[in-house]
N, C-alpha and C positions, 0 to 999 in steps of 0.2 A: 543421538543428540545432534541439535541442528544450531549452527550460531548464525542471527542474522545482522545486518548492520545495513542502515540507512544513509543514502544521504541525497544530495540537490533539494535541500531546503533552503528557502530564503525571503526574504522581502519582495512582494511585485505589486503594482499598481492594480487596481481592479480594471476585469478586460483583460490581461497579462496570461502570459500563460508559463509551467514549469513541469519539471521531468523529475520526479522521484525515480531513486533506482534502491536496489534492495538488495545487498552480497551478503550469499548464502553460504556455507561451509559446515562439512562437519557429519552430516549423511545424505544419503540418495535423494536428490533436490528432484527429480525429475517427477518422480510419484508423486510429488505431498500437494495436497490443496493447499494452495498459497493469497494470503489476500491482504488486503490495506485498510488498516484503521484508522481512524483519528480520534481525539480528544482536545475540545475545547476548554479554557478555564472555568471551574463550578460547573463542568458539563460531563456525561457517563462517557465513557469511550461508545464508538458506534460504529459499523460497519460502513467501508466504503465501495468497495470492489472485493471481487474472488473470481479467481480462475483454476479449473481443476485440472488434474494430468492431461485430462483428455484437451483440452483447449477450451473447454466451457465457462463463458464469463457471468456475472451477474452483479449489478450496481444498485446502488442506495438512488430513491428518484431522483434525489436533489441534484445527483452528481451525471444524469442518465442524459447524455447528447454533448456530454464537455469535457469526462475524464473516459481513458482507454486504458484497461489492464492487461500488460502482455507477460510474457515470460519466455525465456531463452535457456532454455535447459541446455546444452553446448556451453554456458558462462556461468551458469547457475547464479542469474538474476533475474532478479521482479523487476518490473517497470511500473509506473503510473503517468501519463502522460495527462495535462494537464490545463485544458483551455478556458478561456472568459473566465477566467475565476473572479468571485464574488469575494467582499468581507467578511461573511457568515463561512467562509471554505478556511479561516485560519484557524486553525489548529495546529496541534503536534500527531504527526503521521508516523502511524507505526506499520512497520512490516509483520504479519504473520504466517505461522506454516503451520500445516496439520495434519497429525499421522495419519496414515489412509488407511492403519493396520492394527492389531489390538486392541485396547481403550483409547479412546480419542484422547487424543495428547496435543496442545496448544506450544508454539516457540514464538516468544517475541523478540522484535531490534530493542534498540534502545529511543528510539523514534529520531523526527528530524520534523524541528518547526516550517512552518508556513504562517506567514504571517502577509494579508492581503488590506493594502490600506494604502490610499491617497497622500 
């Protein structure tokens, strides 16, 4: 069992940039493919970043040249690092993790707004 918790969301200007972090607890953080969602209002949740044990990343295009996903296994946190954001990037950002072992098994945060407006 894996409990995650989000936070460094907030209000920023477009252009602005922000640092989501992601505190993990509860099992072996270091194995698990870990990634960042969001969810727009009247919108599906949808993939933003993932990065694997190994250090392999991969982004959504929208987000490909402006956000960076790291992770620190020694703290057992996710990062999302966060530049030029756009109005279309608010949403509620969720932390994910995913067992790398058995049946694939999904753990979410409780997410952590963004909200990008003038």
């Amino acid at each position: 069992q894996v409990q995650l918790v989000e936070s460094g969301g907030g209000l920023v200007q477009p252009g602005g940039s922000l640092r989501l972090s992601c505190a993990a607890s509860g099992s072996i953080f270091s194995i698990y493919t870990m990634g960042w969602y969001r969810q727009a209002p009247g919108k599906q949740r949808e993939l933003v970043a993932v990065i694997t044990s190994g250090g392999s990343t991969n982004y959504t295009d929208s987000v490909k040249g402006r956000f960076t996903i790291s992770r620190d296994n020694a703290k057992n946190t996710l990062l999302l690092q966060m530049l030029s954001l756009r109005p279309e990037d608010t949403a509620v950002y969720y932390c994910n993790a995913r067992r790398p072992y058995g049946r694939v098994r999904d753990y979410w945060g409780q997410g952590t707004q963004v909200t990008v407006s003038s």
